[in-house]
N, C-alpha and C positions, 0 to 999 in steps of 0.2 A: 185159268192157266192150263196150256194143255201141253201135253209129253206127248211124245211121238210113241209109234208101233203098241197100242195098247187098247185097253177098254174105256168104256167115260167113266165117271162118277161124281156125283154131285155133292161140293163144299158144304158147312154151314154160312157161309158168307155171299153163298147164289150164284158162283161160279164155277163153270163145267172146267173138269182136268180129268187130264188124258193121262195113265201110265203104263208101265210096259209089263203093270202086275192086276190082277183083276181084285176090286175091292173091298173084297173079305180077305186077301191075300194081302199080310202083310209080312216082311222078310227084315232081318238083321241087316242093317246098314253095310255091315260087309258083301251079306251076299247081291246087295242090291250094286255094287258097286263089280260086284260079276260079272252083270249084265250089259255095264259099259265095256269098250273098248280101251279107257283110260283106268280100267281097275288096278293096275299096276302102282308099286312105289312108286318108277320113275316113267316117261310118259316118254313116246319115242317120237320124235319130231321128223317125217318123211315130207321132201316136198314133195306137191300134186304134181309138177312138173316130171313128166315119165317119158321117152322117146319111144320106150319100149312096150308102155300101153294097148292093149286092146282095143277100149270104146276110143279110140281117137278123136274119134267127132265130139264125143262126149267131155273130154278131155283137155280137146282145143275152146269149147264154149267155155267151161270154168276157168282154164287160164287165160281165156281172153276179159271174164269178166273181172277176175280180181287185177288185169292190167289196168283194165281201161276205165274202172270204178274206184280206184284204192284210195285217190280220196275222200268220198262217202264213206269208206270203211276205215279210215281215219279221220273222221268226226267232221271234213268240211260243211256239212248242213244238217249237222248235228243230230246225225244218224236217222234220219227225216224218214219213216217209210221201213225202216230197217228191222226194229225192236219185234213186231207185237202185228205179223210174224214175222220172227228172229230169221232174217236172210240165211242161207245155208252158208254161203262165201262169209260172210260175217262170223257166224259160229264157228267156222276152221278159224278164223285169225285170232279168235279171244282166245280159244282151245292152245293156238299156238304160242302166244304171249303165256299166257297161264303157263305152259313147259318151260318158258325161259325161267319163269320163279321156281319152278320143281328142281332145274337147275342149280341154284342158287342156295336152295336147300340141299341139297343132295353133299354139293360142293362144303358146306360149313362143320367143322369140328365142334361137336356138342359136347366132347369129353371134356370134364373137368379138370379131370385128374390127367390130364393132357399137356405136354409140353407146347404142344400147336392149340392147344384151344381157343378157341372164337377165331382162329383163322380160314384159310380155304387148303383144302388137302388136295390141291390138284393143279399142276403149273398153268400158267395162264396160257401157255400156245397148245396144251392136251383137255383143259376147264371139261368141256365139251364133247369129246367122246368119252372122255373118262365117266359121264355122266350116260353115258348112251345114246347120246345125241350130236350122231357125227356124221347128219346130212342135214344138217342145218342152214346149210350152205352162210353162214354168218363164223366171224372170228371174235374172237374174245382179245379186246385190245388194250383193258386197262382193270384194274382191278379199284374196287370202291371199300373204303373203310369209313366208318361212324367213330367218334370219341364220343363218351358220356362224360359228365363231372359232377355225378351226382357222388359224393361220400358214402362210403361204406360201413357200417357200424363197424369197432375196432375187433370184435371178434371172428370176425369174416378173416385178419389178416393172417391168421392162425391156424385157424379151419381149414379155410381156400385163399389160401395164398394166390392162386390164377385170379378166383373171382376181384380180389381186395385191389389187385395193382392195377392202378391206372395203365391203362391202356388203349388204344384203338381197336374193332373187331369189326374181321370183315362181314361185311352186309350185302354184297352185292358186283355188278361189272356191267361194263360196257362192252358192247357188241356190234360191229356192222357186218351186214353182208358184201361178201367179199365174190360172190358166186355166179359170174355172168349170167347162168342159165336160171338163175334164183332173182336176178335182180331183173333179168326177163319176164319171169314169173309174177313178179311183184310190179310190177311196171315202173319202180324206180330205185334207189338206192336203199334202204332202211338200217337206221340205228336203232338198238334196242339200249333200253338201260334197266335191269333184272335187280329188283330186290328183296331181299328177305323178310320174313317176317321178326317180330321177337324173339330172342333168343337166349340173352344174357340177363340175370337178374339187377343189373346196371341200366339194362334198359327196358326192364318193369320198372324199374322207380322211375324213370323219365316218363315213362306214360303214366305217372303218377299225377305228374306235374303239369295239372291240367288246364289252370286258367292262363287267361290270351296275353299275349305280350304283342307290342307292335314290331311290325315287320322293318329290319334297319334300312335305312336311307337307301342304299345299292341296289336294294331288290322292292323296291316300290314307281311308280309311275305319280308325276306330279299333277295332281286334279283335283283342284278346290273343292270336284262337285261332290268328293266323297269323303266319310273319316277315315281317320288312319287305319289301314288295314293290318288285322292283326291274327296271331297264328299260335296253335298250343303253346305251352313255354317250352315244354320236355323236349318238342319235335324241333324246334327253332335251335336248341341247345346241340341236338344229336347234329344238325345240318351243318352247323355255322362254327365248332367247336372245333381247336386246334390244340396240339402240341409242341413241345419242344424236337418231339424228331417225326412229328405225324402232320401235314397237313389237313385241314379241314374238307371232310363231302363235300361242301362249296367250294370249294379251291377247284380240289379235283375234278369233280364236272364241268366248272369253265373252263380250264385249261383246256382239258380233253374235249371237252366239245368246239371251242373256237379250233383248235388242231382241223378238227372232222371237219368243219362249216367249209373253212379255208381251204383245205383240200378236195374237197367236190363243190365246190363252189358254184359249176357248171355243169350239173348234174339234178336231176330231179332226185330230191332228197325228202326224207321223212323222218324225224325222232319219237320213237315210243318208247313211252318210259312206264313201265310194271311192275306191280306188286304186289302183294300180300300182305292184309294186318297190318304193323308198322309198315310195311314194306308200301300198302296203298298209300297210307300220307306222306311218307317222303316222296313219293312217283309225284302226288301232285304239288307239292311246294317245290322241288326239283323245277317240274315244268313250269310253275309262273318265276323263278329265277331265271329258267331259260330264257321265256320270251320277253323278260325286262331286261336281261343283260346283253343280248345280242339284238338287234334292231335287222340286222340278217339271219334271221334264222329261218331256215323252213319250217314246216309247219309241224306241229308240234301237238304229239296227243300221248293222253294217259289211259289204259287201261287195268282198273285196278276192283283188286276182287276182297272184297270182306273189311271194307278200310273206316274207319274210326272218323270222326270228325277233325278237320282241318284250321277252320278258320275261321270268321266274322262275316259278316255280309259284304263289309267294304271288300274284304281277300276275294268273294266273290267276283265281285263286281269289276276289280282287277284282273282278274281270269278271262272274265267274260271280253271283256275291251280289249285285252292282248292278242285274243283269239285262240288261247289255251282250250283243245278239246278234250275235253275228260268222261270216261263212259265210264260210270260204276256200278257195279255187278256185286247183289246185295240181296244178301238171305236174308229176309226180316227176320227167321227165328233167331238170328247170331244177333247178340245183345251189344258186341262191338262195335257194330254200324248202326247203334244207338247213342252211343258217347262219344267223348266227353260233351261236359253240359248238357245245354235245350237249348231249342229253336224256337225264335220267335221272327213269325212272318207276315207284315202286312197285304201281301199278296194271296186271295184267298185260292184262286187257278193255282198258283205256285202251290199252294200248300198241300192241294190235291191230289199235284201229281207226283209229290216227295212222299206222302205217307203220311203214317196214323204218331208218327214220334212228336211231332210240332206242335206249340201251344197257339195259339190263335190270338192275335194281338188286337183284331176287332174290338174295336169298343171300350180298348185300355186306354186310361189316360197316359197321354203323351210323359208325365211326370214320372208313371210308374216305370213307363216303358223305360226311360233311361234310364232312372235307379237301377231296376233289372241287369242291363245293357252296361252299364259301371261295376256289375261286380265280377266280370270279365268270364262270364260263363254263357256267354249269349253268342251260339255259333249257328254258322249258317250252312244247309248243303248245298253241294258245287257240282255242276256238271248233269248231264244224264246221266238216272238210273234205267237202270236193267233188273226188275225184281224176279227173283226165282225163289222159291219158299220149298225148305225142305222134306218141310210137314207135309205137302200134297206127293213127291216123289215117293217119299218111305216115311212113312209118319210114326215108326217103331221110335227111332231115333229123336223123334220130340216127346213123343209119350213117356221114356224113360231119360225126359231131363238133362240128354246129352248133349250140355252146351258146345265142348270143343269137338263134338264131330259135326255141329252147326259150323262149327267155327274154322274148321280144317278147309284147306285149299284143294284138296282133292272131293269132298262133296262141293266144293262151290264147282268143278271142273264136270263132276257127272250130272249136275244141274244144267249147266250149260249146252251139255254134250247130249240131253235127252230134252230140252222146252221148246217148245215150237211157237205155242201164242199163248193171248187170254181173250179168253170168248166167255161175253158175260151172258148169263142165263136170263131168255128172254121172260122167264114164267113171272109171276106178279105174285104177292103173299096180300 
């Protein structure tokens, strides 16, 4: 794995990595995050698109390639050429998807002791500069809320009266570009859909609630040649769950997305849907409701960064056949994009190129393997990975056991922001 602007140094695993620190030098996680340009809380999102630019020529090449490329860097050929080495046009779009969730963060009440908490503190037509990011050339057009129904133990109602009462919290929003010179830029229309990560102790216990439940009738595709596909229970709960004065995150995405379809209807259009942590698996179960419920939808991609296990092999394989492109962007040291359950793969190429998590079903009897497979903890990964490991960047931060700064959405973002390839070491032991 190599890092741009740096020295070499060689892994125990026999792969040269590039960093921008020389390898006796090792720096606190903070300061390492110095060294990026996204060292900041909040990330500023400028487009490239400049009239007032200097290298013009320079300027006009890059925004001619993210015109006239944008669907490769929206997964049409499944980022074929792109990864390993990470295109540079590619790396500003993950970088800027990643801002839409810093977003989303920034925007969420964490106070408890809060009359708005788990709300958004910032009106939906200001979301967006209010956050510092007010050349986005994108509007913020609806806002997204999650219901839990997990029960509360009865002493919570006492303590944290906020915590204990049923309610919705915002998770997230919709966004299109609204910015002629931006949809110039991008060579056609783009929706984003921003979401959060965990936040609420409502929705830790739904990511409690780990084993598979099947995906209901509406958001499935009818094909004998697969089983039922099926998806955490927690995640399925948080997506599909309504109120008496709240409608359900499924509601609201279809409504609001059929609005969008219908209205550019005749428009070269794009939905990215982003997230963090919780925020990565609802991005992708989000997207395969998309492209099961709209039969018009454009094309439709996820980029999601640090995201947990989704679903079953059939939810795969449903993904796959919709044309749902999903790029996931994945610290092995973060133990989240280890869970829930285990993988098991008959594919051994497959299993190659997902990682060391997988259990290898070669040579298991077919008996076992379903027993296994029935006790609903048999998930499968979805989509391309992107691995960036934080250990090779600043490896202080693995050394002293710091799993949530593994886990933090601004080291998956300076990972990003500093990987260029992986060049494996030709030497022989």
């Amino acid at each position: 794995m190599r890092f741009s602007s740096g020295n070499i140094c060689k892994s125990k695993c026999n792969i040269l990595f590039m960093t921008k620190q020389h390898m006796r030098l090792v720096l606190p996680i903070s300061k390492c995050f110095k060294l990026s340009k996204l060292g900041a809380r909040r990330f500023k999102i400028t487009s490239s698109w400049n009239p007032g630019i200097g290298h013009c020529c320079v300027a006009n090449r890059a925004v001619a390639g993210l015109r006239d490329r944008w669907m490769e860097f929206q997964g049409i050929k499944n980022w074929e050429g792109l990864l390993d080495p990470l295109d540079d046009d590619l790396r500003k779009e993950i970088l800027r998807y990643g801002e839409f969730i810093e977003a989303a963060y920034c925007c969420f009440d964490f106070d408890m002791s809060s009359p708005t908490y788990a709300t958004c503190l910032y009106p939906k037509s200001s979301m967006l500069s209010d956050c510092g990011l007010d050349k986005t050339g994108y509007k913020v057009v609806k806002n997204l809320y999650a219901t839990c129904v997990v029960q509360m133990p009865r002493w919570t109602k006492k303590t944290f009266p906020n915590l204990a009462s049923p309610r919705s919290s915002w998770i997230g929003y919709v966004a299109v570009c609204d910015d002629e010179q931006e949809i110039a830029r991008l060579g056609r229309r783009d929706v984003v859909i921003a979401y959060r990560g965990t936040a609420t102790s409502s929705e830790w216990l739904e990511n409690f609630r780990a084993t598979l439940t099947c995906l209901p009738d509406d958001m499935t595709t009818s094909d004998e040649n697969y089983d039922q596909p099926m998806v955490q229970s927690g995640l399925l709960n948080l997506y599909t769950t309504n109120t008496q004065c709240d409608q359900s995150l499924q509601d609201t995405i279809r409504e609001e997305i059929g609005k969008i379809v219908d209205k550019y209807s005749d428009e070269a259009l794009s939905i990215t849907i982003t997230g963090h942590s919780l925020g990565a698996a609802l991005a992708t179960l989000t997207a395969c409701d998309i492209t099961t419920k709209f039969s018009n939808a454009p094309i439709v991609s996820v980029v999601s960064f640090g995201g947990p296990r989704v679903g079953n092999k059939s939810f795969r394989c449903q993904l796959e056949k919709s044309g749902t492109n999903v790029l996931r962007i994945v610290n092995p040291d973060d133990p989240i994009t280890k869970v829930p359950g285990f993988v098991i793969d008959n594919d051994i190429d497959d299993m190659a190129e997902k990682g060391t998590t997988h259990m290898a079903s070669t040579g298991m009897p077919s008996w076992l393997q379903k027993c296994m497979e029935d006790t609903q903890w048999v998930y499968a990964e979805v989509g391309k990975e992107l691995r960036l490991s934080s250990k090779d960047l600043c490896p202080q931060i693995i050394n002293k056991g710091n799993i949530a700064t593994c886990h933090d959405l601004k080291t998956y973002l300076h990972l990003v922001d500093n990987f260029v390839k992986v060049e494996h070491n030709r030497e022989t032991h």
